[in-house]
N, C-alpha and C positions, 0 to 999 in steps of 0.2 A: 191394251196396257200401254201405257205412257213411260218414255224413261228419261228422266232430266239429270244432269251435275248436279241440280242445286234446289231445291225448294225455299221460298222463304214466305214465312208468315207476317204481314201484315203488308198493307198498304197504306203505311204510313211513310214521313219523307223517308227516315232512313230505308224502309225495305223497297221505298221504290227507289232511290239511289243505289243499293246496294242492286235491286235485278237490273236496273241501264249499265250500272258499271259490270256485271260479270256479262248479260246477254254481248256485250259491245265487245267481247273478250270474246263470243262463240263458244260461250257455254249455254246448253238447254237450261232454260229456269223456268220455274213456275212460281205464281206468284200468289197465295189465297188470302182474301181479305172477307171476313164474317159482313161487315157492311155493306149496302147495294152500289156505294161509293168507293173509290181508292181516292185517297187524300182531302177528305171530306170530312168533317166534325171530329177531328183528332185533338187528340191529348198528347201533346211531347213534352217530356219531362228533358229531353236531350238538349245540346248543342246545334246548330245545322247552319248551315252556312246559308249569305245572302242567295248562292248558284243556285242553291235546292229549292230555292221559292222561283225562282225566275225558269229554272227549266221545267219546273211540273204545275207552274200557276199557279201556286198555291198562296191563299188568301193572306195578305199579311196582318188583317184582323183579328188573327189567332195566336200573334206575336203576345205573351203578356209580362217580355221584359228583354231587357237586351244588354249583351256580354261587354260590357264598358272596356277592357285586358284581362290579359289572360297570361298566367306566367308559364317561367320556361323552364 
């Protein structure tokens, strides 16, 4: 039996963001992604910043628009 803080589901940016930022904290996480890939042929409907391509390599051909401002 396995025991972690945290489970997160998917391996997309945000849940791989989300496990670098708590594992980096020293919390146990696990991470499950249904696909044989983590950050591979994703659909983000989200925000995600330019860091999260740059630290997990992620394809910027999957970019299909970009946040011109954003209010406060």
């Amino acid at each position: 039996m396995h025991n972690f803080d945290t489970i997160i589901i998917g391996g997309g940016p945000s849940g791989l963001q989300t496990t670098h930022f708590l594992s980096a904290n020293n919390l146990k996480v696990a991470l499950f992604e249904k696909d044989p890939g983590i950050g591979m042929d994703m659909v983000c409907s989200g925000v995600i910043s330019k860091e999260a391509f740059q630290r997990f390599d992620l394809l910027t051909d999957s970019i299909k628009g970009r946040l011109k401002e954003a209010g406060h």
